[in-house]
C-alpha positions in Angstrom: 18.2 28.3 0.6 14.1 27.0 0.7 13.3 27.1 4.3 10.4 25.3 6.1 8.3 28.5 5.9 8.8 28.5 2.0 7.9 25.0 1.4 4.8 25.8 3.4 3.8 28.4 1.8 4.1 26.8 -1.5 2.1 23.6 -0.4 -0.3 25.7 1.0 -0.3 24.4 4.6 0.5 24.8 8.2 4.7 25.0 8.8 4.3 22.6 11.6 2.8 20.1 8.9 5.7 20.7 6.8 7.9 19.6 9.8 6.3 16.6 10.5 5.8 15.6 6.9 10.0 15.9 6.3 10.5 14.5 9.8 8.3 11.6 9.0 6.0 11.9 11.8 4.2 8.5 11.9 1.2 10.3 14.2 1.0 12.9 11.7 -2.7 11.8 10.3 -3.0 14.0 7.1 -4.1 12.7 3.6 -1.4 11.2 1.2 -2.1 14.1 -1.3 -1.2 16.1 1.2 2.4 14.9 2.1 3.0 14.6 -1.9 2.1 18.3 -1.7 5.1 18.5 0.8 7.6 16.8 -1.0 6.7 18.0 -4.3 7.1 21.7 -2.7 10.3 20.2 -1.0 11.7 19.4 -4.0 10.8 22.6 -6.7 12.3 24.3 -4.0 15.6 22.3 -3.8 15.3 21.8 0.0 18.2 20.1 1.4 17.5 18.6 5.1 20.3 19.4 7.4 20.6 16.1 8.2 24.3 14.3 8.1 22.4 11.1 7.3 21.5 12.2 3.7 24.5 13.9 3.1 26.0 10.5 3.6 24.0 9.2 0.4 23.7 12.5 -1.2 25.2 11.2 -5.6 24.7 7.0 -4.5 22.6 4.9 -6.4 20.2 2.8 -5.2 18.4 -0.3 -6.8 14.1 -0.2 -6.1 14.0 -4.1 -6.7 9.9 -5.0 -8.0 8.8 -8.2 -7.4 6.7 -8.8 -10.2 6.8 -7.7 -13.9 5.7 -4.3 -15.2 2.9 -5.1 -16.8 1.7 -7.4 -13.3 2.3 -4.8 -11.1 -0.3 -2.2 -13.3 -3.2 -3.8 -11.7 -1.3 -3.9 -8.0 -1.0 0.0 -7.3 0.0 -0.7 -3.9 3.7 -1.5 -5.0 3.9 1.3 -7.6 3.0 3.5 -5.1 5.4 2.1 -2.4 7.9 2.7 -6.0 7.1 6.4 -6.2 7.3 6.4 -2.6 11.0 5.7 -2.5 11.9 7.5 -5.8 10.6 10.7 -4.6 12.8 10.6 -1.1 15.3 9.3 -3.0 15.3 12.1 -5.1 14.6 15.0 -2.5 18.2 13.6 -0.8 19.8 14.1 -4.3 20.2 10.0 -4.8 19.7 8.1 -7.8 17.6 5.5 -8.3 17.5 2.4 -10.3 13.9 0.5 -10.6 14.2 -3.6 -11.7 11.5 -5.8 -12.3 12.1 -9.6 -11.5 10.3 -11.6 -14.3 9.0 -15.0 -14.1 11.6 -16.8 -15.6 14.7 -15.3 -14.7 16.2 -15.8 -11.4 17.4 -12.9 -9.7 21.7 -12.4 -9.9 24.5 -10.8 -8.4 25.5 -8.8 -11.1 21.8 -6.8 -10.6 23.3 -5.1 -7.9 26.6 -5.1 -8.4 27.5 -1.1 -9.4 24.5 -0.5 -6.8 24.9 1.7 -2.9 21.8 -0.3 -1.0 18.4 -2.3 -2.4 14.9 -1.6 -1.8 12.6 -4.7 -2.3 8.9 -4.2 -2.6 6.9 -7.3 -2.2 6.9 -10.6 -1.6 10.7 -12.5 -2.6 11.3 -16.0 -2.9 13.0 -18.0 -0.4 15.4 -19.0 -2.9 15.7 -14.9 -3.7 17.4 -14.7 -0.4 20.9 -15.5 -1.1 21.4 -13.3 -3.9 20.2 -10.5 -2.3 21.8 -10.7 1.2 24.8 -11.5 -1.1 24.9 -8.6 -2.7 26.4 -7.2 0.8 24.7 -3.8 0.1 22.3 -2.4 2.5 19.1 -4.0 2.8 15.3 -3.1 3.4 12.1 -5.0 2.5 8.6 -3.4 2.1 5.1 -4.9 2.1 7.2 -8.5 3.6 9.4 -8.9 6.6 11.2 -12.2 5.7 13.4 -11.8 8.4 13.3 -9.3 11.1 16.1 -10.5 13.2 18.3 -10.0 9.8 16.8 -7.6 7.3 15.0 -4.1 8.0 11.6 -4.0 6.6 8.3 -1.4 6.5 4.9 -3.3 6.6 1.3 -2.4 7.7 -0.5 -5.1 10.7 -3.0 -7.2 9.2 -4.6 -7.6 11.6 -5.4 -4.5 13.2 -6.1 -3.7 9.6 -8.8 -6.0 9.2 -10.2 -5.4 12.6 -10.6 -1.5 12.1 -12.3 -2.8 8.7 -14.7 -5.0 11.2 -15.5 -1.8 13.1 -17.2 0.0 10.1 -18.4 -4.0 8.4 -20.2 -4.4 12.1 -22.6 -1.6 11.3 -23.2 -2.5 8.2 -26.5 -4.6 7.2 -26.8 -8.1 6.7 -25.9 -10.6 4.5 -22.4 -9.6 3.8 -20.8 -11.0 0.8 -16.9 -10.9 0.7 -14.7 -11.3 -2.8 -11.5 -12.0 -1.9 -7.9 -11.3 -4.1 -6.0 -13.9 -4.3 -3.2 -15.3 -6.7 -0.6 -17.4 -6.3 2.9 -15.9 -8.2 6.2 -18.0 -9.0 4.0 -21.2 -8.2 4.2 -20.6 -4.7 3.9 -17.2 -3.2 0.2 -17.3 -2.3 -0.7 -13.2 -2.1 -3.6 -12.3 -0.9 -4.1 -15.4 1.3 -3.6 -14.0 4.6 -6.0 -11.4 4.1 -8.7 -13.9 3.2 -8.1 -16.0 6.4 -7.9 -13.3 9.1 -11.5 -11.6 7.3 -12.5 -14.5 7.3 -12.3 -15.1 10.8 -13.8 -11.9 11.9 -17.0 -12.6 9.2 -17.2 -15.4 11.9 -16.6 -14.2 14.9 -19.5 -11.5 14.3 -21.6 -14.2 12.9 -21.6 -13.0 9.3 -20.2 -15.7 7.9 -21.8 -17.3 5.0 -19.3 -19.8 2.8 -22.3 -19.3 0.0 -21.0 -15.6 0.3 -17.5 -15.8 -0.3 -15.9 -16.3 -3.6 -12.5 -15.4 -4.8 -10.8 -14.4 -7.8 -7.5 -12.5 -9.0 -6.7 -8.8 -8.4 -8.3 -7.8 -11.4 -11.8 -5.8 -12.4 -12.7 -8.4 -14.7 -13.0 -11.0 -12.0 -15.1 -9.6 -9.3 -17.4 -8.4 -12.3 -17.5 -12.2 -13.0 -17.8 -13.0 -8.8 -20.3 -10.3 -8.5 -22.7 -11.7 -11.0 -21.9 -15.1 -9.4 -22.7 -13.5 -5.8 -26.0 -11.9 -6.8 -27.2 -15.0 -8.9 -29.3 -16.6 -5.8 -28.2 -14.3 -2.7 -29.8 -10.9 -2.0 -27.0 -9.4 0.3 -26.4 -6.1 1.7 -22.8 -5.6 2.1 -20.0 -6.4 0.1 -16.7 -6.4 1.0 -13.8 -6.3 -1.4 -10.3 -7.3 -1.2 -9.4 -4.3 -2.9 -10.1 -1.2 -4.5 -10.0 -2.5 -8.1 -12.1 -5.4 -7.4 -14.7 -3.1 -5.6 -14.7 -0.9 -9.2 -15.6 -4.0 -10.7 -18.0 -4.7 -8.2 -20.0 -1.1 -8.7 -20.0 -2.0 -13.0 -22.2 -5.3 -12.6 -24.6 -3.5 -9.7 -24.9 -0.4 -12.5 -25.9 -3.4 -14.8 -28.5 -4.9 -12.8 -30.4 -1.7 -11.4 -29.0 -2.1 -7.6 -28.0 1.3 -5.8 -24.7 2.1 -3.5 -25.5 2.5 -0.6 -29.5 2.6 -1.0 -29.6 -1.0 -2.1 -26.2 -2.6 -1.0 -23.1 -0.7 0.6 -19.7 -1.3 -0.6 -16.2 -1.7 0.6 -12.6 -1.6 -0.8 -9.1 -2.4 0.3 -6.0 -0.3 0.0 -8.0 3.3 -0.8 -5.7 3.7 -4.1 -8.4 4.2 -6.5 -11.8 4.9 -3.8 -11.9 8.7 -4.0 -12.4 9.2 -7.3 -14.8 6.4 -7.5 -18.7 7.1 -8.0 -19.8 7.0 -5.7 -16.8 7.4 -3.7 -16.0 4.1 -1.9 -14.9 3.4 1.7 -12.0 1.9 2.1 -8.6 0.7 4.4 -5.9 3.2 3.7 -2.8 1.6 3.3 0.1 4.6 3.2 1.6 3.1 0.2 3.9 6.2 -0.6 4.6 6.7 2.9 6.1 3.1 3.1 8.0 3.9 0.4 9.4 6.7 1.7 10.0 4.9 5.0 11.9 2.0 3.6 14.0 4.7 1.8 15.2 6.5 5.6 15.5 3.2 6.7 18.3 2.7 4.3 20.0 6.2 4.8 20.5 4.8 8.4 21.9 1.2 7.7 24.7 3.3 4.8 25.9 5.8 8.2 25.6 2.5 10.7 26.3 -0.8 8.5 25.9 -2.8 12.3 22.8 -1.4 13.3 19.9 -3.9 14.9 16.9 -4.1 12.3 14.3 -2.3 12.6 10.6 -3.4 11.8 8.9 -0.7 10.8 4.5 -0.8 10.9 3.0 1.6 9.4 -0.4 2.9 10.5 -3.7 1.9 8.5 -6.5 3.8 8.7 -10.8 3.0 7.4 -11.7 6.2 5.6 -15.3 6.0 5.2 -17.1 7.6 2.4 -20.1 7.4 0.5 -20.4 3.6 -0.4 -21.6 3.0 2.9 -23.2 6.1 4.1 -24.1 8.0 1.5 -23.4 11.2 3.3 -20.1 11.1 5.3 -17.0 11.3 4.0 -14.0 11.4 5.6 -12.2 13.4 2.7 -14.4 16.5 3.3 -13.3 16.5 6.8 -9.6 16.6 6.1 
């Protein structure tokens, strides 16, 4: 049988880190590669936790309910990553998954769930969602959304300390700041992306860097912030851009490439949800949003509601953290430190 000394070993790190990684120690502040490198370890080995709460799934199935369609979700990589977050533990407890993806025009039904142990929905659900799934009478947790706390268990990140630790690092950068928000609206009337824009938004205010000539917003998508950027740059020389995420701030460093303009000489950069901002170049500071991790999460979070069916929800907030790198600096990076 692996123990905690093989796995570490194996994953090349400290045993203690293996501890905390399988214990899911949310003040454990390692990179995400690094508690893949746990798992992954975890599982070549065939580690089995002595833990009576995955016995208790050990051979269930489990539905990882999407909220958008596949080919959607391909320029999200926040929810596939919350996906591969759940499917790993899933699979490390010895429990089989099932991944759906709601489309457009089909309504979600009973019969999705019906051969199913317990549902994990990533993103953002319909009010008119509700019913089927608290129907289904399966064990329940949402991630990245908290329709109901008082009801239904969920695993989300706090906008707004995320934003303000954003502001900490924005507040040092130079002046004008230019911000491209992501926003779409999906199913006609989920609006994602919208709370983001108000609350940075508010803080480009309240530290008096707030310019409505500066803010444009498009769709989660490369091509549009290419198409803002140009837009932004036409008759504004700013200094700081600030993206709503990672994909958009790729985009962003295409059209500067274009027109001659240097990150960080000329203008420094910043993404959202630091899925893609490492391997940029340069390499981008961005909000770390433990994607995985909430995956993962939301998948203990069920193991507890299958042992105690009447248990109060529970509202898990996961820790965000800015890793700054050379977008804005040039020099530091918060990788190399790790």
């Amino acid at each position: 049988m692996a123990r905690l000394k093989d796995i570490a070993l194996k994953a090349n790190v400290s045993i203690t880190t293996v501890s905390r990684v399988l214990n899911r120690d949310a003040s454990l502040h390692v990179p995400e590669t690094t508690k893949q490198a746990v798992l992954k370890a975890a599982e070549a080995l065939n580690y089995q936790p002595k833990r009576s709460r995955i016995k208790a799934l050990k051979h269930q199935r489990i539905v990882v309910l999407m909220w958008l369609p596949e080919e959607t979700l391909n320029r999200l990589p926040h929810f596939l990553a919350i996906k591969d977050g759940v499917i790993d533990a899933a699979r490390l407890a010895g429990v089989t998954t099932k991944v759906i993806y709601k489309k457009q025009d089909e309504p979600l039904n009973a019969s999705m769930f019906a051969s199913c142990d317990g549902i994990v929905a990533v993103g953002k659900f319909l009010q008119a969602d509700m019913p089927v799934l608290s129907g289904a009478n399966q064990p329940l947790v949402f991630v990245d959304s908290s329709p109901n706390p008082h009801r239904f268990e969920s695993v989300v990140i706090d906008f707004r300390m995320a934003i303000k630790q954003m502001f900490d690092v924005i507040k040092t950068m130079p002046n004008p700041t230019g911000f491209l928000a992501a926003q779409e609206t999906f199913y006609g009337k989920i609006n994602y992306g919208e709370r983001r824009k108000r609350l940075m938004i508010e803080h480009l205010k309240h530290h008096h860097r707030y310019d409505p000539k500066l803010v444009f917003t498009g769709a989660f998508s490369k091509a549009d912030a290419e198409h803002l950027t140009r837009e932004l740059l036409k008759n504004h020389a700013v200094k700081t851009i600030v993206c709503g995420s990672d994909l958009m701030a790729l985009g962003v460093l295409k059209v500067l490439r274009e027109q001659g303009l240097s990150v960080p000489n000329d203008i420094r950069l910043i993404g959202f949800y630091d899925d893609m901002a490492a391997q940029a170049n340069p390499s981008l500071t961005s909000l770390h949003v433990p994607s995985q991790s909430m995956g993962q999460e939301a998948f203990y979070s069920l193991m507890t509601q299958v042992v105690k069916p009447d248990k109060i929800p529970v509202k898990k907030i996961m820790p965000t953290t800015m890793k700054k790198r050379q977008s804005t600096s040039g020099g530091t990076n918060d990788d190399a430190s790790k």
